[in-house]
C-alpha positions in Angstrom: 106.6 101.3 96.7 104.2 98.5 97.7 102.7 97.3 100.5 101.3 94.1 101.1 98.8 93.9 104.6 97.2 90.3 104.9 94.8 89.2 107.9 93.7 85.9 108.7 90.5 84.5 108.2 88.4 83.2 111.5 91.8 82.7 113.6 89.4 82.2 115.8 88.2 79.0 114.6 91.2 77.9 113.5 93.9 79.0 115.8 96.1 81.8 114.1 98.8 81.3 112.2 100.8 84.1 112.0 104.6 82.9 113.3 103.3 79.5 111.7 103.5 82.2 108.5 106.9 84.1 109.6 108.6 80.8 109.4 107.3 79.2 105.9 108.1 82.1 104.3 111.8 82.1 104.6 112.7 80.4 102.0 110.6 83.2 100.2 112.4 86.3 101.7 115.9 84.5 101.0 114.7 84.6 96.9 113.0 88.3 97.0 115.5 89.7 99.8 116.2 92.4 97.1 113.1 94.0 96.8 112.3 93.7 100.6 112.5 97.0 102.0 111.2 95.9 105.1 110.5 92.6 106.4 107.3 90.7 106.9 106.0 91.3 110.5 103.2 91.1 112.9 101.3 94.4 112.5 98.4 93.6 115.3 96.6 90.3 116.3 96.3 88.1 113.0 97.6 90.3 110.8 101.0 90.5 108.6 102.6 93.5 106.7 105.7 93.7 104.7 106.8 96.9 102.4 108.6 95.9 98.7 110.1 97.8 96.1 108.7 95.9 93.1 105.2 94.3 92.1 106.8 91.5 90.9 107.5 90.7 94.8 104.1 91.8 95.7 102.1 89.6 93.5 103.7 86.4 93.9 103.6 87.0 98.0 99.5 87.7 97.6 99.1 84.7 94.8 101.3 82.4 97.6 99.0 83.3 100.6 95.7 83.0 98.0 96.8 79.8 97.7 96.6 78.9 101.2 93.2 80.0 101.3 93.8 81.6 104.9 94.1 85.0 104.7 92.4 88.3 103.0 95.6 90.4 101.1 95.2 94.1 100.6 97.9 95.6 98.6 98.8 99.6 98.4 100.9 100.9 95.4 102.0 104.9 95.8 104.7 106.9 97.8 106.1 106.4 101.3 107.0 109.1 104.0 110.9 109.1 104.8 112.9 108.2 106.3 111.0 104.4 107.2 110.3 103.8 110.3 112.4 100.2 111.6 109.5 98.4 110.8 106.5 98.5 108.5 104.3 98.9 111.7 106.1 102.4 112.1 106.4 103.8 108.9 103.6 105.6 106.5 102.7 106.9 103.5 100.1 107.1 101.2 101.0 103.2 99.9 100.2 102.3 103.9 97.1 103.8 103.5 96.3 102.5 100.8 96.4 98.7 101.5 94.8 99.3 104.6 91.5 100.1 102.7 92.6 96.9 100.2 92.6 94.7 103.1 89.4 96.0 104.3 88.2 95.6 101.2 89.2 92.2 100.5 87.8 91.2 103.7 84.3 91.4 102.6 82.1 89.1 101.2 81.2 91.1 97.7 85.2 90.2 96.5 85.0 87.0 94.7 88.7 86.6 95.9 90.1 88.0 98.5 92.7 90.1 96.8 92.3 93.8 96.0 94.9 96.2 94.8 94.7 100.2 95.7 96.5 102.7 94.6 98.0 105.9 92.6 96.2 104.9 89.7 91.9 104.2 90.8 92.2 102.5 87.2 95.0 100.9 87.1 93.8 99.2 90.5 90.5 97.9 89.2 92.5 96.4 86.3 95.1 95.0 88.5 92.6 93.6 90.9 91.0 92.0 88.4 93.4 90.3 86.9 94.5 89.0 90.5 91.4 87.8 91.4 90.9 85.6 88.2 94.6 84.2 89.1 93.5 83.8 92.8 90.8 81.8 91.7 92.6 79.8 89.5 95.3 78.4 92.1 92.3 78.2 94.8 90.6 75.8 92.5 94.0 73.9 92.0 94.2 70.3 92.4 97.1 68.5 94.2 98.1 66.7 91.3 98.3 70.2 89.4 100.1 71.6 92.4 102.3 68.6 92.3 103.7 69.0 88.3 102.9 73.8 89.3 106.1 73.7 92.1 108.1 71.1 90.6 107.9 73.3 87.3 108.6 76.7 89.3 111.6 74.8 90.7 112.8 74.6 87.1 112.6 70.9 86.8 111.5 69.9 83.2 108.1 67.8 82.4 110.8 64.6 81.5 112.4 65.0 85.0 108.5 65.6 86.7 107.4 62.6 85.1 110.4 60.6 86.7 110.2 62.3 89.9 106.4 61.7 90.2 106.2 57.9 88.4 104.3 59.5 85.7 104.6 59.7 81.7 105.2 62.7 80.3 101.8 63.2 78.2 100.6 62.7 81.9 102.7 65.9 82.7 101.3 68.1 79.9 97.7 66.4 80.4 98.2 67.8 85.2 99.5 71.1 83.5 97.0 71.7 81.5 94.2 71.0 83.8 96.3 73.2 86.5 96.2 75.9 83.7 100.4 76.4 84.9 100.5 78.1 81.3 97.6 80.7 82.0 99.0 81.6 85.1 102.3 81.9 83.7 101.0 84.2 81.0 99.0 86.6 83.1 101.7 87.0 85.7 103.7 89.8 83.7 100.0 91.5 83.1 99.3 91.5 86.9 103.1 92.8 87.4 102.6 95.6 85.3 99.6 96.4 86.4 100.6 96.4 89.9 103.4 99.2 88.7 100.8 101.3 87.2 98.6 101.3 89.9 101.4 103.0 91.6 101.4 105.8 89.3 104.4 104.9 88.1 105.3 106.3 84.7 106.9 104.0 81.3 105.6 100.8 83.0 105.0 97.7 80.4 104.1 94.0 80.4 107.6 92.3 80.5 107.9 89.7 77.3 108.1 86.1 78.6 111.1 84.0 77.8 110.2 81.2 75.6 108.9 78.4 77.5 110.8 74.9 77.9 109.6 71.2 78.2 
Protein backbone atom coordinates (compact mmCIF):
# COMPACT_ATOMS: atom_id res chain seq x y z
CA UNK A 1 0.00 0.00 0.00
CA UNK A 2 1.01 3.61 -0.25
CA UNK A 3 0.60 6.55 1.58
CA UNK A 4 0.88 9.97 0.48
CA UNK A 5 1.09 12.72 3.62
CA UNK A 6 1.66 16.35 2.21
CA UNK A 7 1.90 19.67 4.45
CA UNK A 8 1.75 23.07 3.34
CA UNK A 9 4.46 25.41 3.15
CA UNK A 10 4.23 28.80 5.46
CA UNK A 11 0.21 28.60 5.58
CA UNK A 12 1.01 31.05 7.67
CA UNK A 13 2.09 33.51 5.16
CA UNK A 14 -0.09 32.55 2.71
CA UNK A 15 -3.32 31.48 4.21
CA UNK A 16 -3.77 27.61 4.00
CA UNK A 17 -5.12 25.87 1.48
CA UNK A 18 -6.17 22.75 2.38
CA UNK A 19 -10.26 22.54 1.47
CA UNK A 20 -8.99 25.04 -1.39
CA UNK A 21 -6.99 21.39 -2.12
CA UNK A 22 -10.00 18.93 -1.27
CA UNK A 23 -11.95 20.61 -4.03
CA UNK A 24 -9.36 20.82 -7.07
CA UNK A 25 -8.68 17.50 -6.68
CA UNK A 26 -11.91 16.05 -7.66
CA UNK A 27 -11.59 15.73 -10.90
CA UNK A 28 -8.39 13.72 -9.76
CA UNK A 29 -10.13 11.12 -7.39
CA UNK A 30 -13.00 10.71 -10.11
CA UNK A 31 -9.84 9.32 -12.66
CA UNK A 32 -7.83 7.29 -9.75
CA UNK A 33 -11.12 6.29 -7.64
CA UNK A 34 -9.76 2.66 -8.21
CA UNK A 35 -6.75 2.75 -6.43
CA UNK A 36 -8.11 4.97 -3.66
CA UNK A 37 -8.44 3.02 -0.65
CA UNK A 38 -9.07 5.84 1.32
CA UNK A 39 -9.86 9.34 0.48
CA UNK A 40 -7.79 12.40 0.66
CA UNK A 41 -8.44 14.19 4.10
CA UNK A 42 -7.36 16.72 6.56
CA UNK A 43 -5.01 14.82 8.95
CA UNK A 44 -4.15 18.06 11.36
CA UNK A 45 -3.77 21.85 10.66
CA UNK A 46 -2.18 22.15 6.97
CA UNK A 47 -1.78 18.88 6.37
CA UNK A 48 -3.41 16.23 3.77
CA UNK A 49 -3.25 12.34 3.74
CA UNK A 50 -4.72 9.83 1.40
CA UNK A 51 -3.94 5.84 1.39
CA UNK A 52 -3.62 4.14 -2.46
CA UNK A 53 -3.18 0.77 -3.71
CA UNK A 54 -0.87 1.59 -6.59
CA UNK A 55 2.34 3.91 -7.16
CA UNK A 56 1.14 4.83 -10.24
CA UNK A 57 -1.62 6.89 -8.17
CA UNK A 58 0.93 7.97 -5.71
CA UNK A 59 3.30 9.54 -8.07
CA UNK A 60 1.17 11.48 -10.20
CA UNK A 61 -0.71 12.95 -6.89
CA UNK A 62 2.98 14.08 -5.42
CA UNK A 63 4.22 15.24 -9.12
CA UNK A 64 0.59 17.36 -9.26
CA UNK A 65 1.09 19.04 -5.81
CA UNK A 66 5.19 19.57 -6.81
CA UNK A 67 3.78 21.42 -9.32
CA UNK A 68 1.99 23.79 -7.24
CA UNK A 69 5.01 24.49 -5.42
CA UNK A 70 2.91 24.64 -2.07
CA UNK A 71 3.35 21.77 -0.26
CA UNK A 72 6.26 19.21 1.08
CA UNK A 73 4.94 15.32 -0.03
CA UNK A 74 6.22 12.41 2.02
CA UNK A 75 5.31 9.19 0.62
CA UNK A 76 5.39 5.57 2.69
CA UNK A 77 5.44 2.25 0.65
CA UNK A 78 4.95 -1.11 2.99
CA UNK A 79 2.11 -2.99 4.87
CA UNK A 80 -1.01 -1.66 6.64
CA UNK A 81 -2.70 -2.90 9.93
CA UNK A 82 -6.37 -4.28 9.22
CA UNK A 83 -8.95 -3.82 9.14
CA UNK A 84 -8.51 0.39 8.09
CA UNK A 85 -9.67 2.58 10.20
CA UNK A 86 -12.73 4.91 8.29
CA UNK A 87 -10.27 7.31 7.51
CA UNK A 88 -6.54 7.56 6.87
CA UNK A 89 -6.23 9.60 10.13
CA UNK A 90 -7.36 6.32 11.97
CA UNK A 91 -5.64 3.68 10.38
CA UNK A 92 -1.71 2.48 10.65
CA UNK A 93 0.81 0.51 9.62
CA UNK A 94 4.17 0.48 8.81
CA UNK A 95 3.44 2.45 5.22
CA UNK A 96 1.85 5.30 7.86
CA UNK A 97 4.93 5.46 9.46
CA UNK A 98 6.78 5.53 6.94
CA UNK A 99 5.60 8.72 5.15
CA UNK A 100 5.44 10.39 8.27
CA UNK A 101 9.38 10.37 8.42
CA UNK A 102 9.15 11.27 4.23
CA UNK A 103 7.26 14.28 5.00
CA UNK A 104 9.53 15.21 7.76
CA UNK A 105 12.01 14.68 5.59
CA UNK A 106 10.95 16.57 2.69
CA UNK A 107 10.29 19.34 4.87
CA UNK A 108 13.77 20.31 5.26
CA UNK A 109 15.95 22.42 3.57
CA UNK A 110 18.89 19.70 2.51
CA UNK A 111 15.97 18.02 -0.18
CA UNK A 112 16.49 19.84 -3.37
CA UNK A 113 12.75 18.99 -3.85
CA UNK A 114 10.44 18.44 -1.59
CA UNK A 115 9.61 14.92 -2.41
CA UNK A 116 10.97 11.81 -0.57
CA UNK A 117 9.87 8.36 -0.80
CA UNK A 118 10.35 5.73 2.34
CA UNK A 119 9.84 2.45 2.50
CA UNK A 120 10.23 -1.58 2.60
CA UNK A 121 13.02 -1.29 0.46
CA UNK A 122 15.95 1.66 2.12
CA UNK A 123 17.21 1.22 -1.59
CA UNK A 124 14.64 1.17 -3.55
CA UNK A 125 13.59 4.55 -1.65
CA UNK A 126 16.80 6.49 -2.45
CA UNK A 127 16.33 5.43 -6.06
CA UNK A 128 12.73 6.28 -6.23
CA UNK A 129 13.37 9.59 -4.53
CA UNK A 130 15.64 10.35 -6.76
CA UNK A 131 14.12 9.92 -9.69
CA UNK A 132 11.08 12.09 -8.22
CA UNK A 133 13.00 14.79 -7.25
CA UNK A 134 14.67 15.28 -10.85
CA UNK A 135 10.93 15.11 -12.22
CA UNK A 136 9.80 17.55 -9.40
CA UNK A 137 12.27 19.85 -10.54
CA UNK A 138 11.52 19.60 -13.92
CA UNK A 139 7.73 20.58 -13.73
CA UNK A 140 8.69 23.36 -11.00
CA UNK A 141 10.95 24.92 -13.63
CA UNK A 142 8.00 24.61 -16.25
CA UNK A 143 7.02 27.48 -18.17
CA UNK A 144 3.31 28.37 -18.79
CA UNK A 145 3.62 27.99 -22.40
CA UNK A 146 5.05 24.39 -21.68
CA UNK A 147 2.28 23.83 -19.29
CA UNK A 148 -0.07 25.08 -21.88
CA UNK A 149 0.93 22.32 -24.89
CA UNK A 150 1.99 19.50 -21.03
CA UNK A 151 -2.15 19.41 -20.07
CA UNK A 152 -3.56 19.76 -23.39
CA UNK A 153 -1.26 16.75 -24.34
CA UNK A 154 -2.29 14.64 -21.09
CA UNK A 155 -5.86 15.41 -22.16
CA UNK A 156 -5.04 13.38 -25.25
CA UNK A 157 -5.33 16.21 -27.68
CA UNK A 158 -2.75 15.83 -30.57
CA UNK A 159 0.08 18.59 -31.36
CA UNK A 160 -2.27 19.46 -34.81
CA UNK A 161 -5.36 20.02 -32.49
CA UNK A 162 -2.91 22.06 -29.66
CA UNK A 163 -1.66 24.12 -32.37
CA UNK A 164 -5.39 25.08 -33.37
CA UNK A 165 -6.57 25.26 -29.91
CA UNK A 166 -3.66 27.63 -28.89
CA UNK A 167 -3.21 29.80 -32.42
CA UNK A 168 0.02 28.26 -32.82
CA UNK A 169 1.91 26.11 -35.72
CA UNK A 170 2.71 22.87 -35.05
CA UNK A 171 6.67 23.10 -35.23
CA UNK A 172 5.73 25.69 -32.41
CA UNK A 173 4.17 22.66 -30.60
CA UNK A 174 7.11 20.36 -30.80
CA UNK A 175 9.52 23.50 -30.33
CA UNK A 176 6.95 24.32 -26.19
CA UNK A 177 7.25 20.46 -25.80
CA UNK A 178 10.56 20.24 -26.09
CA UNK A 179 11.62 23.06 -23.99
CA UNK A 180 8.81 21.63 -21.32
CA UNK A 181 10.81 18.32 -21.69
CA UNK A 182 6.86 16.62 -21.85
CA UNK A 183 8.93 13.59 -23.41
CA UNK A 184 11.44 13.19 -20.41
CA UNK A 185 8.85 13.33 -18.07
CA UNK A 186 6.85 10.95 -19.92
CA UNK A 187 9.74 8.59 -20.09
CA UNK A 188 10.76 8.56 -16.48
CA UNK A 189 7.28 8.20 -15.22
CA UNK A 190 7.14 4.29 -15.52
CA UNK A 191 10.83 4.32 -13.73
CA UNK A 192 9.49 6.33 -10.77
CA UNK A 193 6.25 3.93 -10.86
CA UNK A 194 8.29 1.02 -10.53
CA UNK A 195 10.39 2.27 -8.27
CA UNK A 196 7.69 3.37 -6.10
CA UNK A 197 6.51 -0.56 -6.10
CA UNK A 198 9.81 -1.73 -5.02
CA UNK A 199 10.22 0.50 -2.40
CA UNK A 200 7.34 -1.31 -1.04
CA UNK A 201 9.09 -4.55 -0.99
CA UNK A 202 7.07 -5.71 -3.33
CA UNK A 203 8.24 -8.72 -5.29
CA UNK A 204 8.30 -9.16 -9.63
CA UNK A 205 7.97 -5.41 -9.93
CA UNK A 206 9.23 -3.94 -13.49
CA UNK A 207 9.24 -0.68 -15.48
CA UNK A 208 5.99 -0.92 -17.62
CA UNK A 209 6.89 -0.44 -21.56
CA UNK A 210 5.43 2.85 -22.90
CA UNK A 211 2.93 2.74 -25.68
CA UNK A 212 4.31 4.28 -28.79
CA UNK A 213 3.88 7.90 -28.65
CA UNK A 214 1.47 9.87 -31.15
CA UNK A 215 1.64 13.38 -32.78
Amino acid sequence: MFVLTADQHRSTESGERVDELLSELTGWSKQWSQQIVLPLERTVGDEVQILLSSADAAVDLALRLCRTEQWAVGIGAGPVDHPLGSSARASSGSAFVHARYAVERARGRTEPVPLVVQGEDSDAAVAATAVLQLIGGVLRRRAGTGWEVADLTAAGRTRAEIAAALGITVSAVSQRARSAMLEEERRARPVAHALVTATAGEPGWSVTPLPEKED
